[in-house]
C-alpha positions in Angstrom: 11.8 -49.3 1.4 12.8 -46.6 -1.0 9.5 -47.2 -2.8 7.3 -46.8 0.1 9.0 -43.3 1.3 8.4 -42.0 -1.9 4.7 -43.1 -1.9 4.9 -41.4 1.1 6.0 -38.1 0.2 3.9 -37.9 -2.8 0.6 -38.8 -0.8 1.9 -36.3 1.9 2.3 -33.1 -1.0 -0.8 -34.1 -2.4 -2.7 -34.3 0.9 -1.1 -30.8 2.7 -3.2 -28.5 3.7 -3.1 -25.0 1.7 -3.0 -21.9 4.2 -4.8 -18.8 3.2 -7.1 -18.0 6.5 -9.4 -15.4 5.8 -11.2 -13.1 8.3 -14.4 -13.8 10.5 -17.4 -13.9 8.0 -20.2 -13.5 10.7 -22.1 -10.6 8.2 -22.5 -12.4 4.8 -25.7 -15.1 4.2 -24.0 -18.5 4.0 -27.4 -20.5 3.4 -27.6 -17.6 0.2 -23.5 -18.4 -0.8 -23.6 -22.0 -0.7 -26.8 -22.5 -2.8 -25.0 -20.4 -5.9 -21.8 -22.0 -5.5 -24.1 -24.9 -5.5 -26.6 -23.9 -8.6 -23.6 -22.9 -10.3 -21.4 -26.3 -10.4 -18.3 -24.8 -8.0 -17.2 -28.3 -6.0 -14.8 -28.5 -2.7 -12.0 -30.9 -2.8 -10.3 -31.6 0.7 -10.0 -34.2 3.4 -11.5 -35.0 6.5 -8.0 -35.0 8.3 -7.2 -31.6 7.2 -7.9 -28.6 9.4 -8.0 -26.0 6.9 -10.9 -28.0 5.4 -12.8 -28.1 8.5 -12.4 -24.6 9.1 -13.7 -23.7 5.6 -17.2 -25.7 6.3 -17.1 -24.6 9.7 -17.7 -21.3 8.1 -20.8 -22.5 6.4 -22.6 -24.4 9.1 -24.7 -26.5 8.3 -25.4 -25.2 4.7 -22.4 -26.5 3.4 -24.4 -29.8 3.2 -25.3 -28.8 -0.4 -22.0 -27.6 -1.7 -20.7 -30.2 -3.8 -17.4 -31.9 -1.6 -15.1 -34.6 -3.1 -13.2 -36.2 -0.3 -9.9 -37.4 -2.0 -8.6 -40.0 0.3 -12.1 -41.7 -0.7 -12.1 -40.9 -4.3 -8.3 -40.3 -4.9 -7.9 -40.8 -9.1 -10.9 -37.9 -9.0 -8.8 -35.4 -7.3 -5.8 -36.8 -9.4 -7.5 -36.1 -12.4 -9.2 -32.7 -11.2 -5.3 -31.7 -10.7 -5.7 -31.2 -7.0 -2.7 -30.4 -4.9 -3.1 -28.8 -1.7 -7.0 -29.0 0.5 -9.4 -27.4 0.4 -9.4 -26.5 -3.1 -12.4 -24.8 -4.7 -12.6 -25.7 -8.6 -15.4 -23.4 -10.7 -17.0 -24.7 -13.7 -14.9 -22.4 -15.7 -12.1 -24.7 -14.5 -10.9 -21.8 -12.0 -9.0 -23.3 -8.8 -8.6 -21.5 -5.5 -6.5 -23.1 -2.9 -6.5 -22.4 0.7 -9.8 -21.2 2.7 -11.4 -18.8 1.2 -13.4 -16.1 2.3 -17.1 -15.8 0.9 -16.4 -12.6 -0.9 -13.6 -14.6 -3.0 -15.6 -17.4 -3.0 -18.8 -15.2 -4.5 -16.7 -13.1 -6.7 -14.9 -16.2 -8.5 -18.5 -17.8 -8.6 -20.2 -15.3 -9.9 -22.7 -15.0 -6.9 -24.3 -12.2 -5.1 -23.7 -11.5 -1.3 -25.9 -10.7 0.8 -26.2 -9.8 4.4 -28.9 -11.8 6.8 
């Protein structure tokens, strides 16, 4: 019994949601964002269950289709070995991590993309 409650612990650390909520990004060009996070190797890590996660691609619509996405309770030992600890996290090919939804000016600035308005 011991065993299994700290199973359960560790899964629930490793699965929490991080908790940085960002402001309304109505004015930026997410189909523009998500294609240089995209072209430039910058992959999401979260979980379907979490709703910091869902708020992050809510904030991309329907472009976030071509951000790379690991879901870690499907591919667990990836996210292990990526070092994630909280969802969503944002890891850059520069090995950068940012935890907690992001806004697209943090997300741009860390990925080395452009902004632009629609």
């Amino acid at each position: 019994m011991r065993l299994l409650t700290l199973a359960g612990v560790s899964a629930a650390v490793i699965s929490g949601c991080a908790t940085q909520i960002p402001p309304t990004e109505t004015a930026i060009d997410a189909a523009t964002l998500a294609k240089c996070l995209a072209e430039r190797g910058v992959t999401m890590y979260g979980s379907a269950g979490c709703s910091h996660c869902l708020q992050q691609k809510k904030m991309f619509g329907e472009n976030f289709s071509v951000i790379p996405y690991v879901e870690c309770p499907k591919d667990p030992l990836r996210c292990i070995q990526a070092g994630i600890q909280a969802y969503p996290t944002w890891v850059f090919s520069d090995g950068k991590k940012l935890q907690g939804v992001q806004t697209f000016g943090a997300l741009a600035e860390a990925g080395g993309c452009e902004l632009s308005k629609p």
